[in-house]
py3Dmol code that shows the C-alpha trace and the ligand (Angstrom):
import py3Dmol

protein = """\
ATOM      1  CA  UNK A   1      99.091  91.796 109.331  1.00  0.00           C
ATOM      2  CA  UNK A   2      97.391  94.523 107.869  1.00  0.00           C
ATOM      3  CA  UNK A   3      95.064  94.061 104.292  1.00  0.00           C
ATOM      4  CA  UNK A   4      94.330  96.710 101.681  1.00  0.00           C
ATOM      5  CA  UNK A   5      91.923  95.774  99.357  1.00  0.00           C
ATOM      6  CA  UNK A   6      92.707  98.059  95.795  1.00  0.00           C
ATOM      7  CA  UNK A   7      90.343  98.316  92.975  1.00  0.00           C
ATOM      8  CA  UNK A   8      92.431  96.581  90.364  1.00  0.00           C
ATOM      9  CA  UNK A   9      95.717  96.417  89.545  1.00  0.00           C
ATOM     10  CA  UNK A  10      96.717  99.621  89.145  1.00  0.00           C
ATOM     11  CA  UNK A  11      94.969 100.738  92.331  1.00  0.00           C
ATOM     12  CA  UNK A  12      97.320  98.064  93.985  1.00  0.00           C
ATOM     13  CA  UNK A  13     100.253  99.602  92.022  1.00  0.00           C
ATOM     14  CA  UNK A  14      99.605 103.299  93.092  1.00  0.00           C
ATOM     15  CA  UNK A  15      98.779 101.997  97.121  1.00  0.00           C
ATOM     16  CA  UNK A  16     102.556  99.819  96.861  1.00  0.00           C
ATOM     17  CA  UNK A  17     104.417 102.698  95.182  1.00  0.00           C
ATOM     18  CA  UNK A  18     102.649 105.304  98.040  1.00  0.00           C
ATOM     19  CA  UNK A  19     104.170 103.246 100.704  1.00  0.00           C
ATOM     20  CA  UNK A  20     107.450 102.480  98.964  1.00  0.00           C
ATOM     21  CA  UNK A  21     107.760 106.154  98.090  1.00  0.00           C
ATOM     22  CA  UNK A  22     106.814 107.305 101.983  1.00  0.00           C
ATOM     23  CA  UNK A  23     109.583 104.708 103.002  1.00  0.00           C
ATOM     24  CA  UNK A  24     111.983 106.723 100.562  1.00  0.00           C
ATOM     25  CA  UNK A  25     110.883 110.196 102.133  1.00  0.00           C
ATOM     26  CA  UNK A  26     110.876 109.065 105.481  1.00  0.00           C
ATOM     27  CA  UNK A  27     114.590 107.634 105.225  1.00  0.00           C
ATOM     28  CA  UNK A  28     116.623 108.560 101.861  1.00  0.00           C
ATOM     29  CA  UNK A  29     119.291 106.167 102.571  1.00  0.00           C
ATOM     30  CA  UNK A  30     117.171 103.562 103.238  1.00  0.00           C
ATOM     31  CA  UNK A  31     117.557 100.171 102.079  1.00  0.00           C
ATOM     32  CA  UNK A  32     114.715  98.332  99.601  1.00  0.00           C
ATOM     33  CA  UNK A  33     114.185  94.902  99.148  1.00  0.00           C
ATOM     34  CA  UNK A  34     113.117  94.056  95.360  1.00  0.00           C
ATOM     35  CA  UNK A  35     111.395  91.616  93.745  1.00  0.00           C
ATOM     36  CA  UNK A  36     110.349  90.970  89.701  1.00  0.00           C
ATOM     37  CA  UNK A  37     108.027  89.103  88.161  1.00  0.00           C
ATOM     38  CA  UNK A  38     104.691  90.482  86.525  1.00  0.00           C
ATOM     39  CA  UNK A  39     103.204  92.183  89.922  1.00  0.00           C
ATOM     40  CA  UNK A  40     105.751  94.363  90.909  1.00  0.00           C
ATOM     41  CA  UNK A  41     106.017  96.073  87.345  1.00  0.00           C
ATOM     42  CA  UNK A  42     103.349  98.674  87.372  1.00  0.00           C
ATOM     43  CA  UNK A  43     104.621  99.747  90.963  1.00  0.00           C
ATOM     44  CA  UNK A  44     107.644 100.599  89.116  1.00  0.00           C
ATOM     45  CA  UNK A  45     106.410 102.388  86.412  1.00  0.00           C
ATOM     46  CA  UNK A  46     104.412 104.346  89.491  1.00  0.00           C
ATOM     47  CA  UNK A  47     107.318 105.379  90.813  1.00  0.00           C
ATOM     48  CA  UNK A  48     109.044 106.323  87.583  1.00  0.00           C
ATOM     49  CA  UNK A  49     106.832 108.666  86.989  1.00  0.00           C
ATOM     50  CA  UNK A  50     106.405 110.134  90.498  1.00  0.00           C
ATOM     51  CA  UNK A  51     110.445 110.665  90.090  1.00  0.00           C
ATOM     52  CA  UNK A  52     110.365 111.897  87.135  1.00  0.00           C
ATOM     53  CA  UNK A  53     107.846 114.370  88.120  1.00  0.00           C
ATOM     54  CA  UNK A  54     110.434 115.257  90.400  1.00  0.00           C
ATOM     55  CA  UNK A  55     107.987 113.648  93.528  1.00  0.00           C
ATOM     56  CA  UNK A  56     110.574 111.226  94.399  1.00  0.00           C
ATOM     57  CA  UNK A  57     114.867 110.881  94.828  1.00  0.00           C
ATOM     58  CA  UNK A  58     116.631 107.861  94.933  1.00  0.00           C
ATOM     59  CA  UNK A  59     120.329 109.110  94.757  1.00  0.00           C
ATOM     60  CA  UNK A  60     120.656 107.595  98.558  1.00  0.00           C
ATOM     61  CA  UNK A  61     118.717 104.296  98.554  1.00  0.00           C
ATOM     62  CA  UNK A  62     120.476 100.970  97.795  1.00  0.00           C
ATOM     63  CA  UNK A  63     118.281  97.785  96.666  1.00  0.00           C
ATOM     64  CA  UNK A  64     118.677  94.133  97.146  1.00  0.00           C
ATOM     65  CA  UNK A  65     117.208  92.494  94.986  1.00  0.00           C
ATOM     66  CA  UNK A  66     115.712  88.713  96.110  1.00  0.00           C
ATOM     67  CA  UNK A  67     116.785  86.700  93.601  1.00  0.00           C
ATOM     68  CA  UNK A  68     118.150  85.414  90.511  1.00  0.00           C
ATOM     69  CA  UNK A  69     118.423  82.584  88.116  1.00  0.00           C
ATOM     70  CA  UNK A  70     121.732  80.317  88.315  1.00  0.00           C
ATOM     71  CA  UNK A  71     123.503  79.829  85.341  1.00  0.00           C
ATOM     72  CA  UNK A  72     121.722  82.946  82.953  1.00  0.00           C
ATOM     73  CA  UNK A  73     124.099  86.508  82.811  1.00  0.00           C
ATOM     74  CA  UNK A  74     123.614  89.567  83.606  1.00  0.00           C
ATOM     75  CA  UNK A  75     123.315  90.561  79.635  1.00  0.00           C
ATOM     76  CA  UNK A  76     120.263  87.634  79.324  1.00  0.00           C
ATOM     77  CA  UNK A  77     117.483  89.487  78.827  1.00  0.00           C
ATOM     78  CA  UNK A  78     115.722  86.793  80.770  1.00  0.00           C
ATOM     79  CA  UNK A  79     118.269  87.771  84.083  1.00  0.00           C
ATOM     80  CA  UNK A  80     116.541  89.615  86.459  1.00  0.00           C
ATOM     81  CA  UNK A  81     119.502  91.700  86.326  1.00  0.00           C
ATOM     82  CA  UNK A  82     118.364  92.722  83.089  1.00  0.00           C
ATOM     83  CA  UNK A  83     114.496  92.687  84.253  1.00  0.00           C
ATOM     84  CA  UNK A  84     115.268  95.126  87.171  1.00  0.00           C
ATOM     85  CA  UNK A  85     117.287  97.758  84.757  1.00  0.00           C
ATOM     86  CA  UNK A  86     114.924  97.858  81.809  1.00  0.00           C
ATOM     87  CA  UNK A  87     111.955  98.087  83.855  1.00  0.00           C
ATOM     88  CA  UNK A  88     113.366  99.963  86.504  1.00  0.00           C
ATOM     89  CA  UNK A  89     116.505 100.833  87.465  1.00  0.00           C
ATOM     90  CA  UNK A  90     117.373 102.512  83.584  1.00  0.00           C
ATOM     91  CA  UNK A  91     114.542 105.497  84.560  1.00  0.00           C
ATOM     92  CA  UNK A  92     115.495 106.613  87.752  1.00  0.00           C
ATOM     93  CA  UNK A  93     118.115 108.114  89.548  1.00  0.00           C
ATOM     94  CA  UNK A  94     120.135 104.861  90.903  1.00  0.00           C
ATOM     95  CA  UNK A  95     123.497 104.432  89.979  1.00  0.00           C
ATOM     96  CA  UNK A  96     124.838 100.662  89.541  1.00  0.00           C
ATOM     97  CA  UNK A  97     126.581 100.069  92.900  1.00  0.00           C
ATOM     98  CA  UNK A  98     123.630 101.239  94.893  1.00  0.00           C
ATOM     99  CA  UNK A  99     121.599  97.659  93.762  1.00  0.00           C
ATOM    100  CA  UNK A 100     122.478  94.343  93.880  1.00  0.00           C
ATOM    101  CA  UNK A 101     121.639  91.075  92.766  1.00  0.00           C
ATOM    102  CA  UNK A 102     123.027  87.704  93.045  1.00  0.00           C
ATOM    103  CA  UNK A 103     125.276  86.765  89.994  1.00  0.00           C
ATOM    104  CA  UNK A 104     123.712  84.268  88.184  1.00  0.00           C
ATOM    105  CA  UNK A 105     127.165  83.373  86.388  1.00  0.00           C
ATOM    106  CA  UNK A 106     128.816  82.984  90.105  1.00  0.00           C
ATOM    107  CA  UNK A 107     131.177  80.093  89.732  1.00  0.00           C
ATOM    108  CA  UNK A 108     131.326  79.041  93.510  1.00  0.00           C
ATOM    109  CA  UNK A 109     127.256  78.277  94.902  1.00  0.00           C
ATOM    110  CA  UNK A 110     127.908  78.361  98.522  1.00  0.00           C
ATOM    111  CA  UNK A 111     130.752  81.292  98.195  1.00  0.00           C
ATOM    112  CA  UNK A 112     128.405  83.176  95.838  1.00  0.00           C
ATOM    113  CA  UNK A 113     125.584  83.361  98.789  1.00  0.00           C
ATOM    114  CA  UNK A 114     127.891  84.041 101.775  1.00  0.00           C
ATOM    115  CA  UNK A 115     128.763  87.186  99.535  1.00  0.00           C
ATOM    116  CA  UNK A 116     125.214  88.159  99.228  1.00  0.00           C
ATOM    117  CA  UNK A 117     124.104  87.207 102.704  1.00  0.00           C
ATOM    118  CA  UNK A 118     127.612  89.456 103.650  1.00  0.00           C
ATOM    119  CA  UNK A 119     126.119  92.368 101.419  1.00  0.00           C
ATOM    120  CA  UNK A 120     123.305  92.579 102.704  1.00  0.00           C
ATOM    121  CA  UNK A 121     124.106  92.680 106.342  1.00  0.00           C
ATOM    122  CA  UNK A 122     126.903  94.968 105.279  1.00  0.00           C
ATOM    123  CA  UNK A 123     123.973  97.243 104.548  1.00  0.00           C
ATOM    124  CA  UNK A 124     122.440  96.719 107.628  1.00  0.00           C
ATOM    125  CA  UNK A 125     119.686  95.012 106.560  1.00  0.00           C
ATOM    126  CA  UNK A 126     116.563  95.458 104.750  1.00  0.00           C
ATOM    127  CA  UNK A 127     114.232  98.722 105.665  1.00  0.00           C
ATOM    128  CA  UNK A 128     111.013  97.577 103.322  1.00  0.00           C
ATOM    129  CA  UNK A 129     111.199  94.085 101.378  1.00  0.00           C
ATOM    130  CA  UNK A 130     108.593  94.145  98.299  1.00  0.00           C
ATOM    131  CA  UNK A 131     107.358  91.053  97.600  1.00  0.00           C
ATOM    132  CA  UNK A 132     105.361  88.937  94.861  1.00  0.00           C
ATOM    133  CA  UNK A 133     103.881  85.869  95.345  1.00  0.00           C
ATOM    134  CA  UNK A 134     103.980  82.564  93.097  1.00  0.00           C
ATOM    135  CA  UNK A 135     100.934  80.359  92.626  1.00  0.00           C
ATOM    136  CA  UNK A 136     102.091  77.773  95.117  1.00  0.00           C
ATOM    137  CA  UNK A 137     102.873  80.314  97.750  1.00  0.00           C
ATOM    138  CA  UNK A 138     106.680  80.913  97.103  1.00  0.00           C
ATOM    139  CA  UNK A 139     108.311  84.229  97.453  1.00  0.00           C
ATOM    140  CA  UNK A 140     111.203  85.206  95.730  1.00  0.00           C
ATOM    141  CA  UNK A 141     112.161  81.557  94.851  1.00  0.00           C
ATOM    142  CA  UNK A 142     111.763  80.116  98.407  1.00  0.00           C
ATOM    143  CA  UNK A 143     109.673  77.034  97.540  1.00  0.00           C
ATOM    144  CA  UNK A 144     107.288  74.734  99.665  1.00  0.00           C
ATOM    145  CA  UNK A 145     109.302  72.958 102.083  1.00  0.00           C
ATOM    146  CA  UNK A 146     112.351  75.079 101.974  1.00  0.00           C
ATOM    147  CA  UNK A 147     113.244  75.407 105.599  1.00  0.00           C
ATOM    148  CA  UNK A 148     112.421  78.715 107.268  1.00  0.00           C
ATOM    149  CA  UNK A 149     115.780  79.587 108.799  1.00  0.00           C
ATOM    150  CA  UNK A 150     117.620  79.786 105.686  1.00  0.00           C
ATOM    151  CA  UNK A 151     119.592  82.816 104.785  1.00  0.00           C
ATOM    152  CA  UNK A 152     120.741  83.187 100.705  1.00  0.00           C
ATOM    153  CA  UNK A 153     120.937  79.516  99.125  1.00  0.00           C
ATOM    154  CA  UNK A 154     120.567  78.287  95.768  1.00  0.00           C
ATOM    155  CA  UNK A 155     117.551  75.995  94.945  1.00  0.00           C
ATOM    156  CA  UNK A 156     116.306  73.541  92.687  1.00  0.00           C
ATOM    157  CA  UNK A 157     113.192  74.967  91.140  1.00  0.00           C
ATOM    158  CA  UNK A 158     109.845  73.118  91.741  1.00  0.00           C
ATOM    159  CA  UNK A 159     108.088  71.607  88.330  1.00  0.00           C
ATOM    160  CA  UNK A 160     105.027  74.349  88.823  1.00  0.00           C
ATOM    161  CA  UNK A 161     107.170  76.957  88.921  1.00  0.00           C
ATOM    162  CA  UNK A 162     109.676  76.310  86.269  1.00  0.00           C
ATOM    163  CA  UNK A 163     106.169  76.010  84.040  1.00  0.00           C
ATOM    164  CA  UNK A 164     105.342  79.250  85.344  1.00  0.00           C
ATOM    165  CA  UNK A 165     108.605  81.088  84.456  1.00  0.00           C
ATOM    166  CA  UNK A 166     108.530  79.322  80.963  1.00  0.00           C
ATOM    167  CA  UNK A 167     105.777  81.634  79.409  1.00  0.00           C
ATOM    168  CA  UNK A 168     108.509  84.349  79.176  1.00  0.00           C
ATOM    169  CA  UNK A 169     111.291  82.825  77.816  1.00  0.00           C
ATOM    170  CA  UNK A 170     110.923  81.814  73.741  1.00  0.00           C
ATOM    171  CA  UNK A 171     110.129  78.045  72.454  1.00  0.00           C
ATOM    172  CA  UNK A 172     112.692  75.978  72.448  1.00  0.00           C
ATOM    173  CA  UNK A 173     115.402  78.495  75.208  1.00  0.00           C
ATOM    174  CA  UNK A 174     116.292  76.545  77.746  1.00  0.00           C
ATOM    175  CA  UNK A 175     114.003  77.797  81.496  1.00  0.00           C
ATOM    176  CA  UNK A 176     116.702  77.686  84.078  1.00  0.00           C
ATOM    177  CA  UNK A 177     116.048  74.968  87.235  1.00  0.00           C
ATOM    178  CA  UNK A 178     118.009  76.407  89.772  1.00  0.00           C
ATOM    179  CA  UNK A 179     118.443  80.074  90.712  1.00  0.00           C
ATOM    180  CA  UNK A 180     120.253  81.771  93.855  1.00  0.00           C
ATOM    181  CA  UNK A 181     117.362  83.298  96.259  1.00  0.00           C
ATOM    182  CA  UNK A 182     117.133  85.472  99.185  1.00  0.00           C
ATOM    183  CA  UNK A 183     115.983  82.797 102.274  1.00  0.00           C
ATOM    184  CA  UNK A 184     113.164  83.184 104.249  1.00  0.00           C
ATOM    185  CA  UNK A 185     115.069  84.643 107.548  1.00  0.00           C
ATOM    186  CA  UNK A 186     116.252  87.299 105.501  1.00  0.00           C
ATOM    187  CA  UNK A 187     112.834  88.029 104.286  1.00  0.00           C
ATOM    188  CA  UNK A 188     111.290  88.203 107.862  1.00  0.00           C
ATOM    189  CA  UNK A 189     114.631  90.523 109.313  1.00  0.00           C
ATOM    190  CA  UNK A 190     112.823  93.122 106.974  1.00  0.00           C
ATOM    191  CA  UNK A 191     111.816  95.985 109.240  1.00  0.00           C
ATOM    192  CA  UNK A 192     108.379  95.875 106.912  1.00  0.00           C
ATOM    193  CA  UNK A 193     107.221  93.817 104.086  1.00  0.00           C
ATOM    194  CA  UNK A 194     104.747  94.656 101.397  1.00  0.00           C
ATOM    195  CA  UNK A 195     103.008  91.773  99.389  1.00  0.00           C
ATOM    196  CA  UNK A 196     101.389  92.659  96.436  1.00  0.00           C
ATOM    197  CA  UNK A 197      98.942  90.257  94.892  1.00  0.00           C
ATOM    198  CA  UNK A 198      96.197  90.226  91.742  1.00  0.00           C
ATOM    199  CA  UNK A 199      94.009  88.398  89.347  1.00  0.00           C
ATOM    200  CA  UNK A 200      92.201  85.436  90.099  1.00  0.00           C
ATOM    201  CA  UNK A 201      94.660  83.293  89.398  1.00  0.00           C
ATOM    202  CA  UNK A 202      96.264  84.062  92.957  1.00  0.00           C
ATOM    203  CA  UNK A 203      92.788  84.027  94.844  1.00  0.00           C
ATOM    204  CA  UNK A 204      93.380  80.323  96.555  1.00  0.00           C
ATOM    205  CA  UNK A 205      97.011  80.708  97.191  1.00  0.00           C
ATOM    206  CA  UNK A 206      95.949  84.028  99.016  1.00  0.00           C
ATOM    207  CA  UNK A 207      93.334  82.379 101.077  1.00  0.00           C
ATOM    208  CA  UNK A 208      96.423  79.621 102.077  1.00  0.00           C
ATOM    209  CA  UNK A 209      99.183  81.721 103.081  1.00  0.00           C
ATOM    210  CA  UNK A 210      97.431  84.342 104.377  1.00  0.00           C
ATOM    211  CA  UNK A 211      94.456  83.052 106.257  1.00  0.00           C
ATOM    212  CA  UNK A 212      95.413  79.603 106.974  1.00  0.00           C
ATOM    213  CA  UNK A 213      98.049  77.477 109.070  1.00  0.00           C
ATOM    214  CA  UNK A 214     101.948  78.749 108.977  1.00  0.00           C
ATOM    215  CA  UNK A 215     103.468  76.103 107.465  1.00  0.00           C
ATOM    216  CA  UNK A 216     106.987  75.789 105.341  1.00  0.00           C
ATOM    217  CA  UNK A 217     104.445  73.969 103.068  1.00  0.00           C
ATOM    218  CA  UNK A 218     103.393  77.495 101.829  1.00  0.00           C
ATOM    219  CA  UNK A 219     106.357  79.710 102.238  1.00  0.00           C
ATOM    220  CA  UNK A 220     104.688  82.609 102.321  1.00  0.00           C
ATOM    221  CA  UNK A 221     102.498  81.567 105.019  1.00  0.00           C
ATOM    222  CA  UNK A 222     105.352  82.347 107.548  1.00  0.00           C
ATOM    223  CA  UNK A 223     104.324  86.639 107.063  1.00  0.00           C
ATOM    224  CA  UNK A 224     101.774  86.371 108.880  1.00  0.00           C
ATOM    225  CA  UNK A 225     104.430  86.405 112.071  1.00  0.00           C
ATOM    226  CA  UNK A 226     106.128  89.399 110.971  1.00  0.00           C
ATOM    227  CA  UNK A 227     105.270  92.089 112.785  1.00  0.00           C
ATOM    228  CA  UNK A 228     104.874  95.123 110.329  1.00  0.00           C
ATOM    229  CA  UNK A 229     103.545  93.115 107.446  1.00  0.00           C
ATOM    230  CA  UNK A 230     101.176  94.547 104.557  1.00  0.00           C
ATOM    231  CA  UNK A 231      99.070  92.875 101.898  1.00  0.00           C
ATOM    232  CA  UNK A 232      97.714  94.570  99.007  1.00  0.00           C
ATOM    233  CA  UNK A 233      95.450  93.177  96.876  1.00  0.00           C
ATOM    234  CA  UNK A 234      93.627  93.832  94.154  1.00  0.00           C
ATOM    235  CA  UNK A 235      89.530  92.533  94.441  1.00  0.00           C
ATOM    236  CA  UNK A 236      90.293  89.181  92.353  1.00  0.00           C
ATOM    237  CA  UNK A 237      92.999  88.354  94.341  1.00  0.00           C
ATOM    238  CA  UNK A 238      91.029  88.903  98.035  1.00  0.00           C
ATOM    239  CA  UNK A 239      87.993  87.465  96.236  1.00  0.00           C
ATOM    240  CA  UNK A 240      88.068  83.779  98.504  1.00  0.00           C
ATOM    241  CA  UNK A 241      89.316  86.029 101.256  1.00  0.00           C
TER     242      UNK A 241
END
"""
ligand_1 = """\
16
LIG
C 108.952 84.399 90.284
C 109.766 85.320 91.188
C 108.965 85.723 92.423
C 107.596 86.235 91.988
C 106.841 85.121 91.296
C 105.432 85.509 90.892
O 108.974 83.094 90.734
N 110.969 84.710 91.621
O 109.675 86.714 93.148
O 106.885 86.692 93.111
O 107.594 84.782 90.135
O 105.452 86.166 89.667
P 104.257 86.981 89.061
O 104.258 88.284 89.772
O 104.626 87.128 87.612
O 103.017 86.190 89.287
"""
view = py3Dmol.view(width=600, height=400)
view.addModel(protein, "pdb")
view.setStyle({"model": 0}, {"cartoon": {"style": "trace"}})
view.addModel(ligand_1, "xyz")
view.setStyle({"model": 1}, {"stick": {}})
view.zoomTo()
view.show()
């Protein structure tokens, strides 16, 4: 496991979108793993700008995105679908069937995550997985005690988390409980993964997963085995580190 500590938050930003973008150089057809939430979006807006300075092409790279809610569609402006267009996908130079997502709207569960598991092997797997990291330690919506050796499943959102989530939809809409997400095997096939973290607010989760037992208690916990994994941090975040 490698740490970079960054400034602030937009020093993490510019570090994540550096080593995204050298992944892009290095292989144009390579294959990203994406992730929303708050924390990824100024790495996005990084790279927007570095391709629309003309720094950086993504004609040839497809994205897989690691989750979505169940139930919400594609139009919802509270689907990640929608998250991953407006904030990024809209401003660069992707077309539609280069990313995917789980459908939300998928009528069959288990037929709707053998097609995404089937995508993304179809695309021989993951080259760089980006990743956030919720307050109690789940990544994309892997959740404490989720087994390890799952592949794409749909789960039943933890309490913390659906609290979490419901700062961004309006009073009274309904937060979704269940959503379709990338497992944890999938995550750690990734030839590299970058974790972003920052604020405070993440400082003890940090210190859990990242410098203390591996445990499907803390999902996120289980990085610390992969072999070309990358934290960035911003000061807050590393402050208990
Ligand atoms: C959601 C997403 C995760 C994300 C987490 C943290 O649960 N499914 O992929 O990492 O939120 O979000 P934030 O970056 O807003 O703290």
């Amino acid at each position: 496991m490698q740490v970079y500590k960054a400034k602030d938050y937009r020093d993490m930003s510019r570090k994540a979108a550096n080593l995204i973008s050298a992944q892009v150089i290095l292989k144009p057809d390579c294959v990203l793993g994406l992730a929303t939430g708050s924390t990824p979006i100024g790495t996005y807006q990084q790279m927007i700008e570095w391709y629309q300075k003309g720094d950086i092409d993504f004609s040839r790279v497809k994205t897989v995105n690691l989750d979505e809610y169940k139930g919400i569609s594609n139009e919802n402006p509270q689907s990640y679908h929608y998250f991953m267009k407006t904030q990024f996908f809209q401003h660069i130079n992707i077309r539609e069937d280069q990313s995917y997502l789980p459908e939300g709207m998928a009528e069959e569960e288990k037929a709707e995550c053998e097609r995404y598991d089937n995508v993304i092997s179809r695309l021989g797997g993951i080259d760089l997985q980006l990743l956030g990291l919720g307050h109690n330690g789940h990544i994309g919506f892997n959740e404490p005690g989720d087994a390890f050796q799952l592949g794409t499943h749909c789960v039943a959102l933890s309490d913390s988390t659906i609290k979490a989530n419901s700062r961004l939809f309006a009073k009274g809409e309904k937060v979704p409980e269940q959503a379709y997400t990338v497992g944890m095997k999938t995550i750690m096939q990734a030839g590299k993964i970058l974790c972003i973290v920052s604020g405070s607010d993440k400082a003890e989760i940090v210190k859990k997963a990242f410098f203390g037992p591996v445990t499907p208690a803390v999902p996120a916990s289980i990085l610390q085995l992969h072999p070309d994994f990358i934290l960035i941090g911003d000061e807050e975040a590393l402050s208990m580190c």
